[in-house]
C-alpha positions as CSV (number, residue, x, y, z in Angstrom):
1,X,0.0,0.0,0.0
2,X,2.6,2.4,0.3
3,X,4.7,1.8,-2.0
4,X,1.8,2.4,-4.3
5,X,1.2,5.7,-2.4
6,X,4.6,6.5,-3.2
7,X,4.2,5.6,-6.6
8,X,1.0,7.9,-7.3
9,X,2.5,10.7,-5.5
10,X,5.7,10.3,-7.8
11,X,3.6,10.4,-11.0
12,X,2.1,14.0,-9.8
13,X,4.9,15.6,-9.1
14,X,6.0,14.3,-12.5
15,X,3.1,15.4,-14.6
16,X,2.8,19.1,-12.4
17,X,6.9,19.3,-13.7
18,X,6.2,18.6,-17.1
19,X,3.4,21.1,-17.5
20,X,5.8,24.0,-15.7
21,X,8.6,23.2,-18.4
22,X,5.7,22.4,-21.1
23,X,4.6,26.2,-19.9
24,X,8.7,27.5,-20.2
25,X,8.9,26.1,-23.8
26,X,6.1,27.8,-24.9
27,X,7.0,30.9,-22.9
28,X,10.5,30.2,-25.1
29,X,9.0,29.6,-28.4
30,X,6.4,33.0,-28.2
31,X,9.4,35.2,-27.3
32,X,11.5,34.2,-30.1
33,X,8.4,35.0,-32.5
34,X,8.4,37.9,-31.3
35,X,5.0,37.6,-29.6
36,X,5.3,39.5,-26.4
37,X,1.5,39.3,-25.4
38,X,1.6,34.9,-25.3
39,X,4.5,35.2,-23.6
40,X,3.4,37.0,-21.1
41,X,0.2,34.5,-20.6
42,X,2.7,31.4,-20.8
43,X,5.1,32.9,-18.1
44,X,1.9,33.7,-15.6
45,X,0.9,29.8,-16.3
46,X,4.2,29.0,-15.8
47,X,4.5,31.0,-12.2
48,X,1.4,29.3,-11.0
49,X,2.9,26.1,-11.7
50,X,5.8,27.3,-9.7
51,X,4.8,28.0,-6.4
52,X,6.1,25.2,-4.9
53,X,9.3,25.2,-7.0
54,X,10.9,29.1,-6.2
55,X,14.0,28.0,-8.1
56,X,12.3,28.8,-11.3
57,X,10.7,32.6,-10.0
58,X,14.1,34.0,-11.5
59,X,14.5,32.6,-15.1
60,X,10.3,33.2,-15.3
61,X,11.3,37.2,-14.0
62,X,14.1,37.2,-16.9
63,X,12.6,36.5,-19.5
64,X,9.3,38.8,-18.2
65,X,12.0,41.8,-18.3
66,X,13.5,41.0,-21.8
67,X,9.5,41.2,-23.4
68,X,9.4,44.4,-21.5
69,X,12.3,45.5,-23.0
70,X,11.5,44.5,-26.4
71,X,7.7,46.6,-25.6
72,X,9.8,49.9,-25.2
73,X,8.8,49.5,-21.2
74,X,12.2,50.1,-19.6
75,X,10.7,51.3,-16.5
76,X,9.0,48.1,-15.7
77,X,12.1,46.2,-16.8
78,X,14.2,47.8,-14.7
79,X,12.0,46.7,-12.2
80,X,12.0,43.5,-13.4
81,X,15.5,42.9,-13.2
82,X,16.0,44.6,-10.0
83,X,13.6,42.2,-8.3
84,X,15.7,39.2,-9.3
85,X,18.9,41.2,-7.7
86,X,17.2,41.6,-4.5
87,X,15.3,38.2,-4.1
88,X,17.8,35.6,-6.2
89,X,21.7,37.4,-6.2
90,X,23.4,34.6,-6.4
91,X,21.5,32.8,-9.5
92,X,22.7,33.0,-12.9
93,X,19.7,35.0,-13.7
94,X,20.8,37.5,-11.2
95,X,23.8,38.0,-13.1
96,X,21.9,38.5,-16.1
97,X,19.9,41.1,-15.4
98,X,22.8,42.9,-13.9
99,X,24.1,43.1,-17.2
100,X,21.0,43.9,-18.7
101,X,20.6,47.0,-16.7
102,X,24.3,47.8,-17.3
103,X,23.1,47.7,-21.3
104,X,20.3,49.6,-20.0
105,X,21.8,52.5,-18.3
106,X,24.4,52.8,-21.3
107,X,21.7,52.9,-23.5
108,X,20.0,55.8,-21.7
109,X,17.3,54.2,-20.3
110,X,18.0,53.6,-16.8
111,X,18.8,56.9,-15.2
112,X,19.7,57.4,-11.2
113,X,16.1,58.2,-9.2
114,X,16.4,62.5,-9.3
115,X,16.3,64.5,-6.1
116,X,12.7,65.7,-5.3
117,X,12.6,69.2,-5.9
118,X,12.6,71.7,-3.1
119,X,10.4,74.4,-3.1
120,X,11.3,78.2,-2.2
121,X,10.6,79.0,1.8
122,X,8.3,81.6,1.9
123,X,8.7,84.5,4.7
C-alpha cells in the first residue's frame, strides 16, 4: 500500500513538472516569435505552476524583463531585473539582469532616481 502511495505521489509531481517546463517552452518559443502578449500568458501559467518550485521565479522574472524590454517599457524592466537582484543574487539570472541593466543604463534608459525638488521658503 505504500509503495503504491509512493508511486501515485511520484507520477504527480511528474506530470505538475512537465506542465511548468511544457509552460517555459512555450514561454520560449512566443518570445523568439516575437509575440510579447503569449508570452506574457505562458510565463503567468508557468509561475502558478511554480509555487512550490521558487528555483524557477528567477529565469520566469528574466525573460518577463527581456518582453518588456522589447515593448519599449524600460521602467517596468528595470524593475523586473531589479527584483531578481534583490530576491535571487546569487542565480545565474541575477547575473543576467545585472548586465541587462548595465546595457540599459548605457543605452540611456535607466537613469539614477532624481532629487525631489525643493520648493522656495516663503517669509
Amino acid at each position: 500500500m505504500r509503495q503504491s502511495l509512493i508511486i501515485v505521489l511520484a507520477l504527480f509531481l511528474g506530470a505538475c513538472a512537465s506542465q511548468l517546463d511544457r509552460r517555459m517552452d512555450s514561454a520560449y518559443q512566443a518570445y523568439n516569435q516575437g509575440d510579447c502578449a503569449r508570452t506574457m500568458v505562458e510565463l503567468s501559467r508557468a509561475e502558478r505552476r511554480s509555487r512550490a518550485r521558487r528555483y524557477v521565479q528567477p529565469e520566469i522574472s528574466l525573460l518577463r524583463g527581456q518582453c518588456l524590454e522589447r515593448q519599449g517599457l524600460f521602467v517596468d524592466a528595470v524593475q523586473t531585473y531589479r527584483f531578481i537582484n534583490a530576491h535571487y543574487p546569487a542565480s545565474e539570472y541575477a547575473f543576467r539582469a545585472r548586465a541587462r541593466l548595465e546595457t540599459l543604463e548605457q543605452l540611456g534608459h535607466l537613469q539614477p532616481p532624481a532629487a525631489a525638488p525643493v520648493a522656495p521658503v516663503r517669509k
